[in-house]
Backbone and ligand atoms as CSV (ligand in chain L), in Angstrom:
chain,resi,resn,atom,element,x,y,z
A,1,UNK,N,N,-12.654,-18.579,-8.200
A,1,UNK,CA,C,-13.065,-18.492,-9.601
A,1,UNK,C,C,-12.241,-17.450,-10.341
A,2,UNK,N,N,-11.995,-16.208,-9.728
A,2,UNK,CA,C,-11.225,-15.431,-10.091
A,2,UNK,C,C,-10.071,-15.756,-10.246
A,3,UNK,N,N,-9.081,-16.505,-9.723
A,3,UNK,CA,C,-8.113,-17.175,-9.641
A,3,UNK,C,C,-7.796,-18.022,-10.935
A,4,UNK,N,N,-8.809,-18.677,-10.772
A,4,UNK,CA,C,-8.694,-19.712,-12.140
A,4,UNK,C,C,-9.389,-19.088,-13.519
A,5,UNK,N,N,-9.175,-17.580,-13.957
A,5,UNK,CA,C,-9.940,-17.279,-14.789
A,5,UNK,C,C,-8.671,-16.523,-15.270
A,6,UNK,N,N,-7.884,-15.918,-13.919
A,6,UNK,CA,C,-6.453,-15.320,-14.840
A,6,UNK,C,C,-5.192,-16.296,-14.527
A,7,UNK,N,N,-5.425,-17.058,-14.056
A,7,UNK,CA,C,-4.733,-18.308,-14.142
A,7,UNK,C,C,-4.648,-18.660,-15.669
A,8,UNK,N,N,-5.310,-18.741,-16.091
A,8,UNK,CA,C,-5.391,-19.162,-17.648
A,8,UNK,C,C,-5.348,-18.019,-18.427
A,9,UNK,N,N,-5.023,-16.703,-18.140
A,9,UNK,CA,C,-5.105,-15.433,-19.388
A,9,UNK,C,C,-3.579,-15.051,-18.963
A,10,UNK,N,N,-3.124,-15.662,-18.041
A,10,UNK,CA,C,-1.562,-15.493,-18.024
A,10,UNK,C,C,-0.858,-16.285,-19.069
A,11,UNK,N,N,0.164,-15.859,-20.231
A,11,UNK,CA,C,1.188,-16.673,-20.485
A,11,UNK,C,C,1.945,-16.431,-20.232
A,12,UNK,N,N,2.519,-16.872,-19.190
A,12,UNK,CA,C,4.098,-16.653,-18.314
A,12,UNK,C,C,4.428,-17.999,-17.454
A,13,UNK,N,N,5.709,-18.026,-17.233
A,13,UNK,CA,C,5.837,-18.991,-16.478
A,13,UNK,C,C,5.619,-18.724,-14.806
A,14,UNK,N,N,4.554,-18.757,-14.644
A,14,UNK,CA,C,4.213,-18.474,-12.969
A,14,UNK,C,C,3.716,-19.602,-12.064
A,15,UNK,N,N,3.925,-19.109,-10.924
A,15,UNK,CA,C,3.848,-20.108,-9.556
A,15,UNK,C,C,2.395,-19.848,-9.382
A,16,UNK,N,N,1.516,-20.821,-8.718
A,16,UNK,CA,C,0.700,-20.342,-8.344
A,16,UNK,C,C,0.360,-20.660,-6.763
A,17,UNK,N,N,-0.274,-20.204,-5.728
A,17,UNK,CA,C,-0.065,-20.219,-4.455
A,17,UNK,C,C,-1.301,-19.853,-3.772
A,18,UNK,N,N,-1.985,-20.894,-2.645
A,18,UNK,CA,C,-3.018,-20.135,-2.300
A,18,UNK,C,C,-2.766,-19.856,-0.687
A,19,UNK,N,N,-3.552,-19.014,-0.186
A,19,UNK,CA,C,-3.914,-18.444,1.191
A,19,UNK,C,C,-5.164,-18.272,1.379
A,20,UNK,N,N,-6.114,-18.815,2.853
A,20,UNK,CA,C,-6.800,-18.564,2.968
A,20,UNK,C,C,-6.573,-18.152,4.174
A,21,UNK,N,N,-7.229,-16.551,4.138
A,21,UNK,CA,C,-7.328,-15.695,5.198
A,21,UNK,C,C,-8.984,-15.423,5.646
A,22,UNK,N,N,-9.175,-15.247,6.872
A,22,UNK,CA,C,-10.599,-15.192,7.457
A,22,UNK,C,C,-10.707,-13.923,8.498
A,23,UNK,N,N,-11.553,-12.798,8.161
A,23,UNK,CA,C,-11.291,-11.377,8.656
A,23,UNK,C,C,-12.520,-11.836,9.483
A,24,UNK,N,N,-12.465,-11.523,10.820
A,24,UNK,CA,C,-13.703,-11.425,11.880
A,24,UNK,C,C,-14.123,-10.081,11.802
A,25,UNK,N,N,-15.748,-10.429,12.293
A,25,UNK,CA,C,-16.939,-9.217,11.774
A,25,UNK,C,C,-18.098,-9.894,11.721
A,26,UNK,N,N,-19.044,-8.932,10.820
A,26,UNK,CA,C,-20.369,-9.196,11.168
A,26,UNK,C,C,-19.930,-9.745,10.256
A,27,UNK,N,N,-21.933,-10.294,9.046
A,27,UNK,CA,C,-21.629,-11.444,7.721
A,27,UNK,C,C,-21.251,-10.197,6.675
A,28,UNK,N,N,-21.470,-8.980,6.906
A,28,UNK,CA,C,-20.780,-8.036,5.842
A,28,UNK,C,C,-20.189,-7.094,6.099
A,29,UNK,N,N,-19.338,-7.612,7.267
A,29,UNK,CA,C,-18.145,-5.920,7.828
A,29,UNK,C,C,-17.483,-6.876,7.840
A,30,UNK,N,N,-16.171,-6.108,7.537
A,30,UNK,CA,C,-14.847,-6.921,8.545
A,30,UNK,C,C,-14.445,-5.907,9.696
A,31,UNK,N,N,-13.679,-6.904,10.667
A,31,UNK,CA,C,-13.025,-6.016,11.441
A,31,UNK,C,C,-11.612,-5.416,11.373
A,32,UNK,N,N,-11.191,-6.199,10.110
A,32,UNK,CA,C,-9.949,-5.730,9.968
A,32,UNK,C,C,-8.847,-6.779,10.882
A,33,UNK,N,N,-9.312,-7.549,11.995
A,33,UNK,CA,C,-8.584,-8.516,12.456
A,33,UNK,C,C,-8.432,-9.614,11.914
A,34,UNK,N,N,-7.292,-10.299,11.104
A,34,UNK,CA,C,-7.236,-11.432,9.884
A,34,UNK,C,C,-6.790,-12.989,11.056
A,35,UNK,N,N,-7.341,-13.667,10.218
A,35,UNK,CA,C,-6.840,-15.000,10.899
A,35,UNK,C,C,-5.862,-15.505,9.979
A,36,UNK,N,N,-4.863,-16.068,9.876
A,36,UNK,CA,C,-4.573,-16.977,8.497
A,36,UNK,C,C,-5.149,-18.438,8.911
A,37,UNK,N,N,-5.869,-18.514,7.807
A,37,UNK,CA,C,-6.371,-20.069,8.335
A,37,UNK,C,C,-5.827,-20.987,7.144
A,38,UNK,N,N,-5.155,-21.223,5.778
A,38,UNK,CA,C,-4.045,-21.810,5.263
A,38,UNK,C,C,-2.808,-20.495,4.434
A,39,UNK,N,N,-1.823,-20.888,4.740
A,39,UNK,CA,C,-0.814,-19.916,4.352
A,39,UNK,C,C,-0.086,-20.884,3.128
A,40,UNK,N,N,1.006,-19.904,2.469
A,40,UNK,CA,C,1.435,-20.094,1.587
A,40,UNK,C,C,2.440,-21.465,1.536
A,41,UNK,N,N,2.863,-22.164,0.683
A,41,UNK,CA,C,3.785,-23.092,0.349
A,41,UNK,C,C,5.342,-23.151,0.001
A,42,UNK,N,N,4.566,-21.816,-1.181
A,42,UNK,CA,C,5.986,-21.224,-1.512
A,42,UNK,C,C,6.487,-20.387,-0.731
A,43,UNK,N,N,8.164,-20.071,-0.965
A,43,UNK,CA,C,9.109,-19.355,0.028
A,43,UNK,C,C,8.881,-18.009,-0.874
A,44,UNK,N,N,8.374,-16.960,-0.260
A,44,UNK,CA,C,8.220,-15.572,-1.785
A,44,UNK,C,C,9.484,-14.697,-1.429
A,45,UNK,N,N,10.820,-15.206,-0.694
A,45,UNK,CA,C,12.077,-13.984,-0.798
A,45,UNK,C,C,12.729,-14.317,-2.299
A,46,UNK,N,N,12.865,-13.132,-2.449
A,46,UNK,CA,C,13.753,-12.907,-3.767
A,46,UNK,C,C,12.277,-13.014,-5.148
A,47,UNK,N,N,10.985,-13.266,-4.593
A,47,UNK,CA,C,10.273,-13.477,-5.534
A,47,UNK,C,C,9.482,-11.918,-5.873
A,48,UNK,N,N,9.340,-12.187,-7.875
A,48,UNK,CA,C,7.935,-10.941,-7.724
A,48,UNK,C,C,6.713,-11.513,-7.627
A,49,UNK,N,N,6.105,-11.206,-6.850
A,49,UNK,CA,C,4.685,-11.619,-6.274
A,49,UNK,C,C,3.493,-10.756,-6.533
A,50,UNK,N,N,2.429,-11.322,-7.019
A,50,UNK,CA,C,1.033,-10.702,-7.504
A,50,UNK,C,C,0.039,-10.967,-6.363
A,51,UNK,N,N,0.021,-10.419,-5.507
A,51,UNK,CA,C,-1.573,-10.875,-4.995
A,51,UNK,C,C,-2.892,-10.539,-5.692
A,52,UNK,N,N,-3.785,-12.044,-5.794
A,52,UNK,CA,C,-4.666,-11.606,-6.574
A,52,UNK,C,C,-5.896,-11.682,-5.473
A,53,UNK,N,N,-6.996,-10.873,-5.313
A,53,UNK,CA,C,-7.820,-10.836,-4.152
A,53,UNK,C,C,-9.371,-10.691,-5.018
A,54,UNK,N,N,-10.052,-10.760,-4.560
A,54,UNK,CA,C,-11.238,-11.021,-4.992
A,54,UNK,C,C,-11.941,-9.590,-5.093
A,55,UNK,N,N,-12.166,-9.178,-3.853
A,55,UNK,CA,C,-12.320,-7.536,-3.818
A,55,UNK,C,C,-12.127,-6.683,-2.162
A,56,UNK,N,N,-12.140,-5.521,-2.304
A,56,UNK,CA,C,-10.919,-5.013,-1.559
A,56,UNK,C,C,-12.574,-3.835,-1.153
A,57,UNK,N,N,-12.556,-4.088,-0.201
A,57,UNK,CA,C,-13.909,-3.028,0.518
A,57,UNK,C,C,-13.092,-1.883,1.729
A,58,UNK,N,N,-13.432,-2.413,2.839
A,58,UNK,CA,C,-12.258,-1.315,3.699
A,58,UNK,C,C,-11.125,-1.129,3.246
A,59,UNK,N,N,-10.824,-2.385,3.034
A,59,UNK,CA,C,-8.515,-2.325,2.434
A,59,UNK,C,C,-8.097,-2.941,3.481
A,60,UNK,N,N,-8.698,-3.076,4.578
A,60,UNK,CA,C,-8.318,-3.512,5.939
A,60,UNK,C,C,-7.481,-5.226,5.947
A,61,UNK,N,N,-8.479,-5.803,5.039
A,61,UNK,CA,C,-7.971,-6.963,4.855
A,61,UNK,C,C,-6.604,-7.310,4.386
A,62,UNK,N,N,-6.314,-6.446,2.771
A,62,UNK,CA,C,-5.349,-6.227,2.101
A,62,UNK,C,C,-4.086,-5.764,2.539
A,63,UNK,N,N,-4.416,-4.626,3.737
A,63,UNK,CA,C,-3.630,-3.663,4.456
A,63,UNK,C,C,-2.211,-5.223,5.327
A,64,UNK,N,N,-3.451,-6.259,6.044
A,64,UNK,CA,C,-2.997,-6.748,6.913
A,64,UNK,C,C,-2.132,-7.631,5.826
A,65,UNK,N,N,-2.625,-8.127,4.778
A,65,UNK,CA,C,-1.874,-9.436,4.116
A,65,UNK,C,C,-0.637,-8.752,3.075
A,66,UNK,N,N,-0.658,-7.478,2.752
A,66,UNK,CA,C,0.481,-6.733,2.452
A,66,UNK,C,C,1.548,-6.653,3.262
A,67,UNK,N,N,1.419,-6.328,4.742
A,67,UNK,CA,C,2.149,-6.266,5.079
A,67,UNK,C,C,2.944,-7.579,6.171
A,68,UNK,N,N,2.003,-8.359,5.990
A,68,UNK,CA,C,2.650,-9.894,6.423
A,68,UNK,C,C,3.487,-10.373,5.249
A,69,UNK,N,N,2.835,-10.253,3.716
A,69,UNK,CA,C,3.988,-10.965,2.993
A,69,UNK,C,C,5.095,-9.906,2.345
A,70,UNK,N,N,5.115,-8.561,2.713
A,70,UNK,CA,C,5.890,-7.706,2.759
A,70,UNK,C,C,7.826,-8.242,3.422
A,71,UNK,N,N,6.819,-8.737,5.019
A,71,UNK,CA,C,7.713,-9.287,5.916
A,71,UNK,C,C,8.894,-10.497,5.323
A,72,UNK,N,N,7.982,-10.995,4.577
A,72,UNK,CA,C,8.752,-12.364,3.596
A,72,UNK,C,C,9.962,-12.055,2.964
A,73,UNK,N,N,10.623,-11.420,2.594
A,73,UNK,CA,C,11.031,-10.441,1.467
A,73,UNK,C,C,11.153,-10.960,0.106
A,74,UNK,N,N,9.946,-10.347,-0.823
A,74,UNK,CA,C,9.965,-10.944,-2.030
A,74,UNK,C,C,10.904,-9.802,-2.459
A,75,UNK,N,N,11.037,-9.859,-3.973
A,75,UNK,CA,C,12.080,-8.567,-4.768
A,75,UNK,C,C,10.717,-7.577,-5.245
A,76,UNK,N,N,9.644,-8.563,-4.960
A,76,UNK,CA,C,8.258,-6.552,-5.665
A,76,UNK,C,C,7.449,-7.731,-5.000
A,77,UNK,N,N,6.402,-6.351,-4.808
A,77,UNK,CA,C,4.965,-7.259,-4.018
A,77,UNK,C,C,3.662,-6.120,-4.833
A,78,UNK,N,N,3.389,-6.683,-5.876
A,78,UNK,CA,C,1.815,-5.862,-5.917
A,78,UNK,C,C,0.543,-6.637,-5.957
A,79,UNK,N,N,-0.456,-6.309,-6.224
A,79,UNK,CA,C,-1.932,-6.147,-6.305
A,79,UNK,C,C,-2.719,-6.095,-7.379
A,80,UNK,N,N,-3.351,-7.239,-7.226
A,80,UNK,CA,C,-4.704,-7.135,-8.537
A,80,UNK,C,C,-6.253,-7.563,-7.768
A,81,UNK,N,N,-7.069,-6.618,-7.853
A,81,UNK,CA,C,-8.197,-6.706,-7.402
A,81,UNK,C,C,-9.147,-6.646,-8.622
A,82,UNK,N,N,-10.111,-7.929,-8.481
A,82,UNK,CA,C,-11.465,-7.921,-9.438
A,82,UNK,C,C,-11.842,-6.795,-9.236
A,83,UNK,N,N,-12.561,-6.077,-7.626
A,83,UNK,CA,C,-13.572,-5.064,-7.553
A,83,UNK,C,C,-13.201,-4.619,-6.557
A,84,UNK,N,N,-13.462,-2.941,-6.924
A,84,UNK,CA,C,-13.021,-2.298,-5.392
A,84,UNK,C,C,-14.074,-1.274,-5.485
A,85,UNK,N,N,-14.466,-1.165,-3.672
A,85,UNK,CA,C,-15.558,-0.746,-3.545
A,85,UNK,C,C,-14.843,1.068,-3.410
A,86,UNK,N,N,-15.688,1.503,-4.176
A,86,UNK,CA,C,-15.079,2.962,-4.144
A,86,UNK,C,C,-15.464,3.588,-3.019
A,87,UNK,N,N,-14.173,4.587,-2.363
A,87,UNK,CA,C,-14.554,5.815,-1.320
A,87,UNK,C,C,-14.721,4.636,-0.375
A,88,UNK,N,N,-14.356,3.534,0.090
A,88,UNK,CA,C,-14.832,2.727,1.516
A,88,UNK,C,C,-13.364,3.078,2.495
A,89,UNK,N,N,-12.233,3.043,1.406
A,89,UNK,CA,C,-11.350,3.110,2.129
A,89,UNK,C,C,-10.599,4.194,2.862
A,90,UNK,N,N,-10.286,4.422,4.127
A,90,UNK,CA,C,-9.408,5.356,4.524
A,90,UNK,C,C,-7.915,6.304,3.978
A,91,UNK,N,N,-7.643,4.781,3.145
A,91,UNK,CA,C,-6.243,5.503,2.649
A,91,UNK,C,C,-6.562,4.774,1.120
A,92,UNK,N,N,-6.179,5.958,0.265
A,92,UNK,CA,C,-6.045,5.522,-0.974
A,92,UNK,C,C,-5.300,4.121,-1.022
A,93,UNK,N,N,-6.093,2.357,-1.705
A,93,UNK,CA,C,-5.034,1.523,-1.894
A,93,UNK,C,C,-4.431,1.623,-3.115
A,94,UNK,N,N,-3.013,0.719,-2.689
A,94,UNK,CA,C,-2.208,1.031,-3.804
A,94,UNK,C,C,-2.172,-0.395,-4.804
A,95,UNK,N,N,-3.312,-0.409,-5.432
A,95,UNK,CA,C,-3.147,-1.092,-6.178
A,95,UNK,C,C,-3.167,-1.190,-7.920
A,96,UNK,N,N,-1.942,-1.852,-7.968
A,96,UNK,CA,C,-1.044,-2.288,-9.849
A,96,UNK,C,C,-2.818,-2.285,-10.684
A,97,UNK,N,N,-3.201,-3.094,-10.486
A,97,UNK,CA,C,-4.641,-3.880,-11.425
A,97,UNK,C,C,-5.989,-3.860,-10.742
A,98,UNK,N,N,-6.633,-2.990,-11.170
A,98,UNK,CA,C,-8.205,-2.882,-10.881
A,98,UNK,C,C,-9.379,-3.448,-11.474
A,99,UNK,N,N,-9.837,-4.537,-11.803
A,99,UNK,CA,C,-11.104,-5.064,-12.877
A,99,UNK,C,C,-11.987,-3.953,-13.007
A,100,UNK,N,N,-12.878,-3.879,-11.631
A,100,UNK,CA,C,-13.555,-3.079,-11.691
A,100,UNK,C,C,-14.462,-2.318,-10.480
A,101,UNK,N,N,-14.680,-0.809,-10.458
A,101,UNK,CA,C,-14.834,0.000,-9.178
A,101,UNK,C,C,-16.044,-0.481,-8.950
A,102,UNK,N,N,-16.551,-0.478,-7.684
A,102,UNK,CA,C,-18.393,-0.893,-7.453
A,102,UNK,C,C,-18.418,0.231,-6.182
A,103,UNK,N,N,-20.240,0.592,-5.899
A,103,UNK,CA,C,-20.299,2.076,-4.972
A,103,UNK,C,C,-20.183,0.481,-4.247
A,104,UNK,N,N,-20.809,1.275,-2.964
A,104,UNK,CA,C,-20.814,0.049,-1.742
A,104,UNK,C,C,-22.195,-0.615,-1.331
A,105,UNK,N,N,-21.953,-1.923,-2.420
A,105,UNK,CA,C,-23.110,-2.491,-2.185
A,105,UNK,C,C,-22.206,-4.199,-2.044
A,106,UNK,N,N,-23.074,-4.829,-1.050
A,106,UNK,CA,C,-22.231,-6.325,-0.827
A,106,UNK,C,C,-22.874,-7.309,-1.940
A,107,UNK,N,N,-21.631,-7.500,-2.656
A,107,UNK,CA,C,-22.005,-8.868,-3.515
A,107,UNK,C,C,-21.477,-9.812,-3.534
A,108,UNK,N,N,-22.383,-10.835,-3.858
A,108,UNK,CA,C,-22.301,-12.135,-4.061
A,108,UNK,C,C,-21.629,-13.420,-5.345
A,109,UNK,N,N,-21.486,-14.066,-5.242
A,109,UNK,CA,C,-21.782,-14.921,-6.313
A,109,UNK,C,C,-20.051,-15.164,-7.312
A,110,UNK,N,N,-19.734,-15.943,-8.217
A,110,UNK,CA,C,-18.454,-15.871,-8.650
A,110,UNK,C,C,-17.092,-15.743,-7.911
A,111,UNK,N,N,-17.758,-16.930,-6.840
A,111,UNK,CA,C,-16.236,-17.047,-5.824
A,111,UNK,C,C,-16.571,-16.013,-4.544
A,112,UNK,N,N,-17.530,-15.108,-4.342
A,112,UNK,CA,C,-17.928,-14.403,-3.235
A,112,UNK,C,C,-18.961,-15.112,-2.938
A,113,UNK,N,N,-19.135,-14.895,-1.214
A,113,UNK,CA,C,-20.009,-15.278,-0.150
A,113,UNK,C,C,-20.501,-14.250,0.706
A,114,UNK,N,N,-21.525,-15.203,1.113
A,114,UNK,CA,C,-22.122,-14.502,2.598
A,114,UNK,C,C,-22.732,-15.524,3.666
A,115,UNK,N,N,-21.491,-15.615,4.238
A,115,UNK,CA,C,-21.848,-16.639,5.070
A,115,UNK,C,C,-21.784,-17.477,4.791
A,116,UNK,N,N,-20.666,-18.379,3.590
A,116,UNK,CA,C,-20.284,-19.435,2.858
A,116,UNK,C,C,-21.517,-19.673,1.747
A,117,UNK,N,N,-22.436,-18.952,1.342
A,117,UNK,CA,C,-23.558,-19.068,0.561
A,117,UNK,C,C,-23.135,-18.136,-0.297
A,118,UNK,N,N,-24.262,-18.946,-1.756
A,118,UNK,CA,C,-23.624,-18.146,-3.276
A,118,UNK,C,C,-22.417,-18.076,-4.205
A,119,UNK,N,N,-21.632,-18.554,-2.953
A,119,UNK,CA,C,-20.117,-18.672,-4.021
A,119,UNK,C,C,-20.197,-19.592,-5.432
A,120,UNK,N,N,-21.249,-20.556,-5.500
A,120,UNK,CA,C,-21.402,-20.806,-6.679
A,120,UNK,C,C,-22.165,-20.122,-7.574
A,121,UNK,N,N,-22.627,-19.248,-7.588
A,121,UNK,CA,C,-23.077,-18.852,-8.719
A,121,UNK,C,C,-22.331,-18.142,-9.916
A,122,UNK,N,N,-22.825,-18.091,-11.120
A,122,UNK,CA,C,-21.194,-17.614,-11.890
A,122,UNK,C,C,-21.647,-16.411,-12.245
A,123,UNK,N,N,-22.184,-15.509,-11.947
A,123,UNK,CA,C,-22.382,-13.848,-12.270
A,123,UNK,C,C,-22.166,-13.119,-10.674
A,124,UNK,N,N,-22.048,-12.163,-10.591
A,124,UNK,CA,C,-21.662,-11.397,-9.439
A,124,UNK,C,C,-23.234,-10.773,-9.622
A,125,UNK,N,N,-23.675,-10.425,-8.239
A,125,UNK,CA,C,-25.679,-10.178,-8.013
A,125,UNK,C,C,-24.892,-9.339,-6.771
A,126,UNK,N,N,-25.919,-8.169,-6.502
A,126,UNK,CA,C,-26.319,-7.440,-4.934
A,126,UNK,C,C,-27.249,-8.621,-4.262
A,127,UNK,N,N,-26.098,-8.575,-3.047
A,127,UNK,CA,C,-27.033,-9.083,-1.923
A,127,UNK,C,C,-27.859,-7.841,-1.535
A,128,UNK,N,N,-29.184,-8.372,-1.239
A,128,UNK,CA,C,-30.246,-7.722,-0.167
A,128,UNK,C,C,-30.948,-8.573,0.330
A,129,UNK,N,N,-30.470,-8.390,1.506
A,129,UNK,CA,C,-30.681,-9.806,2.631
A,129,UNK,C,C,-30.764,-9.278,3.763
A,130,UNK,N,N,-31.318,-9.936,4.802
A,130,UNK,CA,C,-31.332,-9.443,6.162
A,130,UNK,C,C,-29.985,-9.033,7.005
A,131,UNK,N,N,-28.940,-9.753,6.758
A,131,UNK,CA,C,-27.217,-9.521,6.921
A,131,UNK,C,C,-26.930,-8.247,6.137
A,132,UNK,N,N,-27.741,-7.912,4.823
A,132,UNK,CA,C,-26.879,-6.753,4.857
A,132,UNK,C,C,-27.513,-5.036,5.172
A,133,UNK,N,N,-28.261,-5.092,6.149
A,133,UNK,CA,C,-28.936,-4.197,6.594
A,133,UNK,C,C,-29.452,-3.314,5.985
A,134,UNK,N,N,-30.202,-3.543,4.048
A,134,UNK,CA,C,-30.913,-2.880,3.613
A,134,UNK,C,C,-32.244,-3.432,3.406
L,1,IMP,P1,P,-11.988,-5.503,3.566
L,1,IMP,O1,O,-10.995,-5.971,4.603
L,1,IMP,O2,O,-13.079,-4.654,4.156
L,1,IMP,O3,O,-11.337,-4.845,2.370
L,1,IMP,O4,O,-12.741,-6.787,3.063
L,1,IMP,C1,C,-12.094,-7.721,2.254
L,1,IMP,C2,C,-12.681,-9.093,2.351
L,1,IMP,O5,O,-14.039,-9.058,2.833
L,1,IMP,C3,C,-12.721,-9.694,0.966
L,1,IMP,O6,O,-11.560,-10.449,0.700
L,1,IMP,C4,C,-13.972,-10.545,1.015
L,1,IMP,O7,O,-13.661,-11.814,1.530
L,1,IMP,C5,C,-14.873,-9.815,2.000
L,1,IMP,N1,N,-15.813,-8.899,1.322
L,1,IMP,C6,C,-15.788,-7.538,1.328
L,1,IMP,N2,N,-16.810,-7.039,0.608
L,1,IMP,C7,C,-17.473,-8.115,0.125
L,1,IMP,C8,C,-18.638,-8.252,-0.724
L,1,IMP,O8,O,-19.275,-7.289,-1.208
L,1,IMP,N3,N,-19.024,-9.537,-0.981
L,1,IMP,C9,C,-18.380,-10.626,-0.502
L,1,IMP,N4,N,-17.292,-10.542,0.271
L,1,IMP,C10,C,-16.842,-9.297,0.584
């Protein structure tokens, strides 16, 4: 949803490209170990490249897919995150575009899940659910 919301507030001539990556963990940790379960189409050497991510909690996730399409060699590689959970991460991330900071609470809804549930809803809500141990 996020995707297709600055998909359309871009006027530029841009590529657009998806990846789906799957971090193992509980239904609201990651472990930081990524699967790629579909990768990119396009070739990104010589490209400037935006990753756009939904939201960025450890960084762990980000950490790993930075530095896989790092490997690619585009000509710039940055970062735009809807929401980043403040103080979760170990190392300051370095990211170009921030929507917006959240403390650390797991949410739902507007393209986020839990456990493949909620992604339809179109407002972002706190889960409090038995998965997220409050
Ligand atoms: P990280 O590796 O801990 O930064 O987690 C990043 C990934 O975990 C995101 O791309 C989401 O898929 C998922 N995630 C982290 N926090 C939340 C949340 O609050 N709601 C839904 N998914 C989340």
């Amino acid at each position: 949803m996020f995707m297709a919301d600055i998909a359309r507030a871009i006027a530029l001539p841009v590529e657009l490209d998806f990846m789906a990556v799957s971090s193992y963990g509980t239904a609201t940790k990651t472990s930081g170990v990524v699967r790629i379960v579909k990768d990119l189409d396009i070739d990104l050497t010589g490209r400037d490249v935006i990753i756009i991510e939904d939201i960025v909690d450890s960084g762990l996730t980000l950490n790993y897919l930075r530095k896989n399409l790092a490997a690619r060699h585009p000509a710039s590689l940055e970062v735009c995150a809807l929401l980043l959970k403040e103080g979760m991460q170990k190392v300051e991330p370095d990211l170009r575009y921030v929507g917006f900071r959240l403390p650390d609470e797991f949410v739902v809804g507007y393209g986020l899940d839990v456990a493949e549930r909620y992604r339809n809803l179109d407002d972002l809500r706190v889960f409090v659910g038995p998965e997220s141990g409050h």
